[in-house]
BALOBA-1460 file (C-alpha; in Angstrom, 3 decimals):
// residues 248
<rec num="1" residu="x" x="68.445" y="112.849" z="102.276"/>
<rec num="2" residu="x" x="71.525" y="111.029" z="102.397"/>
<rec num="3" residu="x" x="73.045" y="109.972" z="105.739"/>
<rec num="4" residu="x" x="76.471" y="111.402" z="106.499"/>
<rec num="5" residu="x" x="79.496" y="109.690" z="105.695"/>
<rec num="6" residu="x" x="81.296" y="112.931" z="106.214"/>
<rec num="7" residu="x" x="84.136" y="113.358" z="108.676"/>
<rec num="8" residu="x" x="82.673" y="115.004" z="111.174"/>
<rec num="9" residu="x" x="80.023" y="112.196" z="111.031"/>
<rec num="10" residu="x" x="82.468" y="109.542" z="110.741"/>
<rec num="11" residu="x" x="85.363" y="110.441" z="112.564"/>
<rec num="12" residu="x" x="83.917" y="110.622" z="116.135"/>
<rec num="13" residu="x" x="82.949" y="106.380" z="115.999"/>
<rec num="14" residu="x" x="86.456" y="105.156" z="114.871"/>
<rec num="15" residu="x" x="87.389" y="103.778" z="118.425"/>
<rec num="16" residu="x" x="90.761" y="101.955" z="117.543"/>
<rec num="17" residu="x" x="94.205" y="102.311" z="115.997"/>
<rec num="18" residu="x" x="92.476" y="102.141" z="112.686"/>
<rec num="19" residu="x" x="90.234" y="104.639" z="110.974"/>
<rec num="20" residu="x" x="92.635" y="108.128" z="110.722"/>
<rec num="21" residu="x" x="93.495" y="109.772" z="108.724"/>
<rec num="22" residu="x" x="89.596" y="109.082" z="106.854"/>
<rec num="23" residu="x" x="89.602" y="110.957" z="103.707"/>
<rec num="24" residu="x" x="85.784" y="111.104" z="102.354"/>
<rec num="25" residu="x" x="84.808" y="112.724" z="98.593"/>
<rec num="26" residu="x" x="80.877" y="112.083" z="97.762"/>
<rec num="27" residu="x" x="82.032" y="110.805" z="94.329"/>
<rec num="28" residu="x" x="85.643" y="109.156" z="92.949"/>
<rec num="29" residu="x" x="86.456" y="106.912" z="90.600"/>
<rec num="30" residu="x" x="87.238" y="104.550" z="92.898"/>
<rec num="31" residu="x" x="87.850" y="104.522" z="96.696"/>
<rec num="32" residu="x" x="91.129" y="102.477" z="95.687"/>
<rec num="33" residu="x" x="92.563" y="105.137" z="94.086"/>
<rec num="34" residu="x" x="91.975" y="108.093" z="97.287"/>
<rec num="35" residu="x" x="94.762" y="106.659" z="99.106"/>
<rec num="36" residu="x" x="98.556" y="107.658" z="99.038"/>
<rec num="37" residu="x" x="100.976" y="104.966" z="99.495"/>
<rec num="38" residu="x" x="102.647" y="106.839" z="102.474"/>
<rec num="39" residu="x" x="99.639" y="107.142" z="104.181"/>
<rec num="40" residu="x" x="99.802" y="105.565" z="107.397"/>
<rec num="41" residu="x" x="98.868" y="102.166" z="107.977"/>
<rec num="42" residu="x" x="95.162" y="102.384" z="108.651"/>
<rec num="43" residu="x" x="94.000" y="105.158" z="106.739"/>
<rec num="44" residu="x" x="90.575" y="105.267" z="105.573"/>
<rec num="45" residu="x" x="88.898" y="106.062" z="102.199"/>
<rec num="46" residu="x" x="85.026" y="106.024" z="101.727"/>
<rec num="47" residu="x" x="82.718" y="107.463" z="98.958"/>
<rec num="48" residu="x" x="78.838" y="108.277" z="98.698"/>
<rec num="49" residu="x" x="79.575" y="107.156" z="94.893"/>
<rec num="50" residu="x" x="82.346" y="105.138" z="92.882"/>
<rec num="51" residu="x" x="81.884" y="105.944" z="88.872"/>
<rec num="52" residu="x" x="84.447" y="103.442" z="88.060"/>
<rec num="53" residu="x" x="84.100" y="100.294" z="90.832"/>
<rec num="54" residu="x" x="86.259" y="97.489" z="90.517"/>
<rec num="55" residu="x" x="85.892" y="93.956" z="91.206"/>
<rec num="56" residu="x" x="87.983" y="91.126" z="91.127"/>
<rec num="57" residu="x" x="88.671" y="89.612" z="87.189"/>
<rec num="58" residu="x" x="88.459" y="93.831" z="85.898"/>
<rec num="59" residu="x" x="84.652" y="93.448" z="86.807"/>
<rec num="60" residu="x" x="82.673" y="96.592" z="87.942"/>
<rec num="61" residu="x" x="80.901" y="97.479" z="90.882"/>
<rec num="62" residu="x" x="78.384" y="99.559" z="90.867"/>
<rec num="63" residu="x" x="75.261" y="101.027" z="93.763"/>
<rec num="64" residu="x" x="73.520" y="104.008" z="93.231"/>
<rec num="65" residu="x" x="74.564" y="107.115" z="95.068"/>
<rec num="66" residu="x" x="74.381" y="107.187" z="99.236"/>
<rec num="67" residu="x" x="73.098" y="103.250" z="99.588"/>
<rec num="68" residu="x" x="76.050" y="100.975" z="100.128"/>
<rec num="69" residu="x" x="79.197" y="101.159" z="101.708"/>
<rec num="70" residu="x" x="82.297" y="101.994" z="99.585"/>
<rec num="71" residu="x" x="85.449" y="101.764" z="101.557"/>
<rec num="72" residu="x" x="89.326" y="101.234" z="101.186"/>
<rec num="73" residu="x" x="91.815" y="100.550" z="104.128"/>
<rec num="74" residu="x" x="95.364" y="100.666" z="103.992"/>
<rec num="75" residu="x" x="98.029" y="98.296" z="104.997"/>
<rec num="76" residu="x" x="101.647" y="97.082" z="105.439"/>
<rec num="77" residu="x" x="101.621" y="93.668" z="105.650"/>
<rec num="78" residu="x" x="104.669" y="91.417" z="106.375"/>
<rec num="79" residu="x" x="107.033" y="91.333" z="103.590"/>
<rec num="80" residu="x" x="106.501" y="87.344" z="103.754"/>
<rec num="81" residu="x" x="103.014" y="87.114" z="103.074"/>
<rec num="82" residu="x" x="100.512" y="85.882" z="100.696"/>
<rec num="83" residu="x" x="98.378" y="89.675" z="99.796"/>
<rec num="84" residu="x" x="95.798" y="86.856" z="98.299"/>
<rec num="85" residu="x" x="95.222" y="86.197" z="102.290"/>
<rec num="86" residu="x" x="93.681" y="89.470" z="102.752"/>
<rec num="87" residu="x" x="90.324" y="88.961" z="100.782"/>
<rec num="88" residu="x" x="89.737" y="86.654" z="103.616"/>
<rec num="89" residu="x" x="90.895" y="88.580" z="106.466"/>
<rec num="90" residu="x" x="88.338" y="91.655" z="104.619"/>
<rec num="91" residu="x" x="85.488" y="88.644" z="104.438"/>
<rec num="92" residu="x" x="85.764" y="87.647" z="108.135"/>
<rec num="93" residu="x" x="85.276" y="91.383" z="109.137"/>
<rec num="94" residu="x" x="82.562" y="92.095" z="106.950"/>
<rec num="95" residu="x" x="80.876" y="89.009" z="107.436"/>
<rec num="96" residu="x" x="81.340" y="89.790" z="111.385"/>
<rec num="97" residu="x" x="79.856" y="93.370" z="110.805"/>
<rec num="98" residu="x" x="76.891" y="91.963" z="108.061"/>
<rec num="99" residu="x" x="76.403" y="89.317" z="111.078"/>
<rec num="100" residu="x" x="75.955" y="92.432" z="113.947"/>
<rec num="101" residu="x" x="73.806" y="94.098" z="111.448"/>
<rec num="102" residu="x" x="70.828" y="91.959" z="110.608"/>
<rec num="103" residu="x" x="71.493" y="89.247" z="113.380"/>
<rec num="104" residu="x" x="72.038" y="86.495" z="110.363"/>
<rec num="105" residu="x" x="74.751" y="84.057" z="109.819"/>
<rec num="106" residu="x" x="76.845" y="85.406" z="106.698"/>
<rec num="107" residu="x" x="78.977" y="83.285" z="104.848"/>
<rec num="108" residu="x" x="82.404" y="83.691" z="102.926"/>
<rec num="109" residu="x" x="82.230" y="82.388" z="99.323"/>
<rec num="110" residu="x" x="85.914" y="82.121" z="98.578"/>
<rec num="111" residu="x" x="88.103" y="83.989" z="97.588"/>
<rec num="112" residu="x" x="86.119" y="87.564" z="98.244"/>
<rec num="113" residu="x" x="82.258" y="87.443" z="98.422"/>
<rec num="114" residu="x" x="80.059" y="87.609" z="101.515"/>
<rec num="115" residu="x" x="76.776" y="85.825" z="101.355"/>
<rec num="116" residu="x" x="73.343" y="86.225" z="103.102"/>
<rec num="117" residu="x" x="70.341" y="83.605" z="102.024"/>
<rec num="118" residu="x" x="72.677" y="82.819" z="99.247"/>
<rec num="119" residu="x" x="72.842" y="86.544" z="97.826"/>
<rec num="120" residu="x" x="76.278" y="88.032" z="97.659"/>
<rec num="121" residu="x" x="75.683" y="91.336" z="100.132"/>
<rec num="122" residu="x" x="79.380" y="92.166" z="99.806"/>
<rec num="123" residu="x" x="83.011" y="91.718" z="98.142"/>
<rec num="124" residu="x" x="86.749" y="92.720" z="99.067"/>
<rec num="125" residu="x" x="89.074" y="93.336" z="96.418"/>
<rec num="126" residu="x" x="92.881" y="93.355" z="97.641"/>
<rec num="127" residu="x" x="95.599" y="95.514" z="95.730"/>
<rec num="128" residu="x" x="98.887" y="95.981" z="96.475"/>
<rec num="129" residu="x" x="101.848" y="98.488" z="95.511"/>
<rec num="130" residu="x" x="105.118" y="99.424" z="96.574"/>
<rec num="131" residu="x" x="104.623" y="97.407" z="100.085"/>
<rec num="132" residu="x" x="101.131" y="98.307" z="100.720"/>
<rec num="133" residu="x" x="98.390" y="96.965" z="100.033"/>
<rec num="134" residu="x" x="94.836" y="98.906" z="100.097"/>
<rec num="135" residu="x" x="92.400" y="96.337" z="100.834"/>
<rec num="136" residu="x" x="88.562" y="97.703" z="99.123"/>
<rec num="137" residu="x" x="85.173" y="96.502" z="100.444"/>
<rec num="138" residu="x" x="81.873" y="97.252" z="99.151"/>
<rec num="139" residu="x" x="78.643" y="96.620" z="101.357"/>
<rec num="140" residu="x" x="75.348" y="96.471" z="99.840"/>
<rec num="141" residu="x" x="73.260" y="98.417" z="102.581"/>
<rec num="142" residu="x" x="70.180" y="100.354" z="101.609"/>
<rec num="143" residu="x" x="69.172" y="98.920" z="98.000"/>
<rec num="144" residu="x" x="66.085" y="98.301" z="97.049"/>
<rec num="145" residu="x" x="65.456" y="95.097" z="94.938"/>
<rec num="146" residu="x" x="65.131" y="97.574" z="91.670"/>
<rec num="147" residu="x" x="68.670" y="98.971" z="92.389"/>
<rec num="148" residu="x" x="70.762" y="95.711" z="92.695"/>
<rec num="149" residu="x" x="72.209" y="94.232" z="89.969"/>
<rec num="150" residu="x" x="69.847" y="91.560" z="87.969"/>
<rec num="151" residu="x" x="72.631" y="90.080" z="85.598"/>
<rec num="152" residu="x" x="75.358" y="88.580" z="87.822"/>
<rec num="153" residu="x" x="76.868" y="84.904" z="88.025"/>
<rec num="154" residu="x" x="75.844" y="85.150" z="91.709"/>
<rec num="155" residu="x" x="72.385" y="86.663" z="92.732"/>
<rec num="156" residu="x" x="73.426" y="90.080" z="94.635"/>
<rec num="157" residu="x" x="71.453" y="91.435" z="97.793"/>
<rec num="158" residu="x" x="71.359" y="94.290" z="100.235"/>
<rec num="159" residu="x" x="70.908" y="94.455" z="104.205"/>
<rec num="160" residu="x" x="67.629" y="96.211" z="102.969"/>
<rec num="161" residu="x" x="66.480" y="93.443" z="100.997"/>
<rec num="162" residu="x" x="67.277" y="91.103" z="103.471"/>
<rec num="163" residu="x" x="65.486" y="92.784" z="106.459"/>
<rec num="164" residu="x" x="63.512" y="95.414" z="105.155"/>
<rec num="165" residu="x" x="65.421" y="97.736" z="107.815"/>
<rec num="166" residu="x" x="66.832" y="100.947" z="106.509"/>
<rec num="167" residu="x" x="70.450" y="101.547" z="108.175"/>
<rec num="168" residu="x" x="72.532" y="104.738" z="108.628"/>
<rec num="169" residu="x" x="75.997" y="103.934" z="107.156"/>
<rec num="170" residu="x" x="78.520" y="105.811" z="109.198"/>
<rec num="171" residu="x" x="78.036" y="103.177" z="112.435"/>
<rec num="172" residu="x" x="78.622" y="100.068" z="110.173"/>
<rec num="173" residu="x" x="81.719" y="102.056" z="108.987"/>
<rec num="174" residu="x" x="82.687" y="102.365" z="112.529"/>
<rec num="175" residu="x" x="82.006" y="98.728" z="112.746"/>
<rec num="176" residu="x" x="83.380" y="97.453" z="109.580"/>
<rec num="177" residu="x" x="87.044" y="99.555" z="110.512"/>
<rec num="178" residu="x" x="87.069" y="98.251" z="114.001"/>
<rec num="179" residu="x" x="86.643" y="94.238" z="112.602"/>
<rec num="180" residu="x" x="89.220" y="94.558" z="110.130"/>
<rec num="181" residu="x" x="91.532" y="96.289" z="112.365"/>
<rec num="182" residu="x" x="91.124" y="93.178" z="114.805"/>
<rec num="183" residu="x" x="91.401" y="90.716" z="111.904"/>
<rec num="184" residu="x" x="94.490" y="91.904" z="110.296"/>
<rec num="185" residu="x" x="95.962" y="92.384" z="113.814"/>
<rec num="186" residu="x" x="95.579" y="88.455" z="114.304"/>
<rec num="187" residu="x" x="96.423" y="87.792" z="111.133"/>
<rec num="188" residu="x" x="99.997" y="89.936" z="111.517"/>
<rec num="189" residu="x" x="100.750" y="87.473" z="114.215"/>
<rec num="190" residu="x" x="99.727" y="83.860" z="113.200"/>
<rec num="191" residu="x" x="98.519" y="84.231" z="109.500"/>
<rec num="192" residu="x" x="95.025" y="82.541" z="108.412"/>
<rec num="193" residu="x" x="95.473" y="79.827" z="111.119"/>
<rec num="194" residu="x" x="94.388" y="82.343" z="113.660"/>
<rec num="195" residu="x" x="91.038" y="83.255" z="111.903"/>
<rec num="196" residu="x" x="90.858" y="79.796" z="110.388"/>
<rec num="197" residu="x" x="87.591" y="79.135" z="113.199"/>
<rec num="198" residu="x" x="85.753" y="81.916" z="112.075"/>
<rec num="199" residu="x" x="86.754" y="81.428" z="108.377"/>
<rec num="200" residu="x" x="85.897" y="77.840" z="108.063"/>
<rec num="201" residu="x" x="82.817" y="77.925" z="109.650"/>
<rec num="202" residu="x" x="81.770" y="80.467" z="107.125"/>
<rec num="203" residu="x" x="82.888" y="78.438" z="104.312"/>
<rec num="204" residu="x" x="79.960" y="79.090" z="101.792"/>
<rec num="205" residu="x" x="81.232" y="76.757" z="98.958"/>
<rec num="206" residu="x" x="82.238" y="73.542" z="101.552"/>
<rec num="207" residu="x" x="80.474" y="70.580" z="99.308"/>
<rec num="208" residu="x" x="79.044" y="72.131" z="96.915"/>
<rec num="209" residu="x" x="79.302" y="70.950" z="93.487"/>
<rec num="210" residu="x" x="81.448" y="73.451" z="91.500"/>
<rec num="211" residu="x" x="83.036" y="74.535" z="88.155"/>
<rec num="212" residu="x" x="86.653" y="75.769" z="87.968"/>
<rec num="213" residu="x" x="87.907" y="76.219" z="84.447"/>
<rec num="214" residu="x" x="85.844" y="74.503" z="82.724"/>
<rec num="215" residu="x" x="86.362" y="71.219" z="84.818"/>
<rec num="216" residu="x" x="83.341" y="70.265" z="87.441"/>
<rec num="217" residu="x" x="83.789" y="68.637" z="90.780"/>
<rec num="218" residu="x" x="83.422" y="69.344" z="94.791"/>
<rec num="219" residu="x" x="84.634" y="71.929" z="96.546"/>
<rec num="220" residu="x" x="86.072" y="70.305" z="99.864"/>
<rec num="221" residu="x" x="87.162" y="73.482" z="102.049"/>
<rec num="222" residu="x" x="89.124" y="76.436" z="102.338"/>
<rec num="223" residu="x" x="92.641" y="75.688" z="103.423"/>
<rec num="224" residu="x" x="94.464" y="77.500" z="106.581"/>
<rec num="225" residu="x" x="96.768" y="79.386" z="103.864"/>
<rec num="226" residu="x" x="93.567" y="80.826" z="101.922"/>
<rec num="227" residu="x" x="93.848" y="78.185" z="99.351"/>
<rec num="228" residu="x" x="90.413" y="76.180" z="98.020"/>
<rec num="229" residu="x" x="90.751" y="72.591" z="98.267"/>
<rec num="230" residu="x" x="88.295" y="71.229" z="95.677"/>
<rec num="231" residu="x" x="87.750" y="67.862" z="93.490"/>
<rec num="232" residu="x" x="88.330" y="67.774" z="90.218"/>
<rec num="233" residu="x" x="87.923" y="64.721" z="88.030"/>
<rec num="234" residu="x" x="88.784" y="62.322" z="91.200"/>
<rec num="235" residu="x" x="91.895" y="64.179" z="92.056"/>
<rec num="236" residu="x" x="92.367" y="66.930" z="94.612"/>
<rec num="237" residu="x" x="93.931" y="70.185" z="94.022"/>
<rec num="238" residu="x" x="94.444" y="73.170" z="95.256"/>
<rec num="239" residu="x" x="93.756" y="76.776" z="93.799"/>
<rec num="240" residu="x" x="95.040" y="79.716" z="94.907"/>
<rec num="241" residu="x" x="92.933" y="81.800" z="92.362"/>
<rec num="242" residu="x" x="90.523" y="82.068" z="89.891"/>
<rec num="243" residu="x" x="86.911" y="81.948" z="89.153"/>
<rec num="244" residu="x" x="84.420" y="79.489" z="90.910"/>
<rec num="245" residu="x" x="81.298" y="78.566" z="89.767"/>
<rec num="246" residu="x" x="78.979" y="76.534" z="91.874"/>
<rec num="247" residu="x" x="75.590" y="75.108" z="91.728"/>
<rec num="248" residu="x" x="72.881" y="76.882" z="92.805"/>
């Protein structure tokens, strides 16, 4: 049987401001889509199965039915903001909660994946509309080797795989809400600079030999406004988006 992500599962372990109102279906297209835009800031959306995931770059995502973690959060940032900030702020909190979970270092391969022994475990995906922004994570939990995907750029992984420890979802839900609640809340108040110890430290691609558009060189570090400083062709740049390719 499936464990309960159902309200009356769920609802009881939200301990902060963040969490209600938690609207659950067992399938949707897409978690993204269950929220309203006046919904208050912190509302919840999770899913025992997405038929039409999205990643970053129109990619999919995809887990079989009731063995990851498919959630959407809601917020109102500041009007002055960079929304590209908040893959990050989703990374540090799901790192955080991957790093309570299996008592392993994760890492944050910029701009939106979390890694484990080099195996993306999760990715954030950051939309906004009409001053929101509903901020999407998907946790690879209870997957078997068989059930991950075999065909990615970056080889994928689950808790499971990792530990061989099956995990009830609705407590790392609980988790997961209460770390991004406490990440956005520094991040309202100081921007990146304020997670920038927990974020750099996590910096998966820091000097590793990488390929952005078609142009190889050496990732130097994630800068304190979200931006990738890298190498290319003896000159430095910065990139505030796009697709990186490193070396495995």
């Amino acid at each position: 049987m499936l464990d309960s992500l159902a309200p009356e599962t769920v609802e009881p372990l939200f301990r902060g401001g963040f969490g209600l109102p938690y609207r659950y279906q067992a399938s949707c297209e897409s978690t993204q889509r269950l929220l309203d835009h006046d919904a208050p800031e912190g509302a919840v959306a999770a899913c025992d199965e997405q038929t039409a995931g999205r990643g970053r770059l129109g990619r999919t995502w995809e887990a079989p039915v009731g063995k990851a973690l498919l959630v959407s959060i809601l917020l109102r940032p500041p009007p002055d903001r960079r929304v590209a900030e908040l893959s990050l702020v989703g990374g540090v909190a799901a790192a955080l909660t991957v790093e309570g979970a299996l008592g392993l270092s994760a890492q944050i391969k910029w701009p939106n994946d979390v890694m484990v022994n080099r195996r993306k475990v999760a990715g954030v995906l950051a939309e906004a509309s009409e001053g929101t922004v509903v901020l999407g994570i998907g946790l690879n939990v209870n997957q078997t080797r068989d059930e991950l995907p075999q065909d990615g750029r970056v080889p994928v992984g689950s808790l499971l795989t990792t530990d061989a420890l099956v995990r009830e979802r609705a407590p790392l839900l609980a988790v997961l809400v209460s770390e991004i609640e406490r990440a956005y809340t520094l991040w309202q108040a100081g921007g990146l600079g304020e997670l920038y110890e927990e974020l750099g430290s996590r910096d998966f691609l820091r000097g590793r030999k990488i390929t952005v558009e078609g142009s190889s060189g050496l990732a130097i570090a994630i800068d304190r406004s979200g931006r990738l400083e890298v190498e290319l062709d003896g000159e430095r740049r910065l990139i505030e988006s796009g697709d990186v390719a490193y070396e495995r």
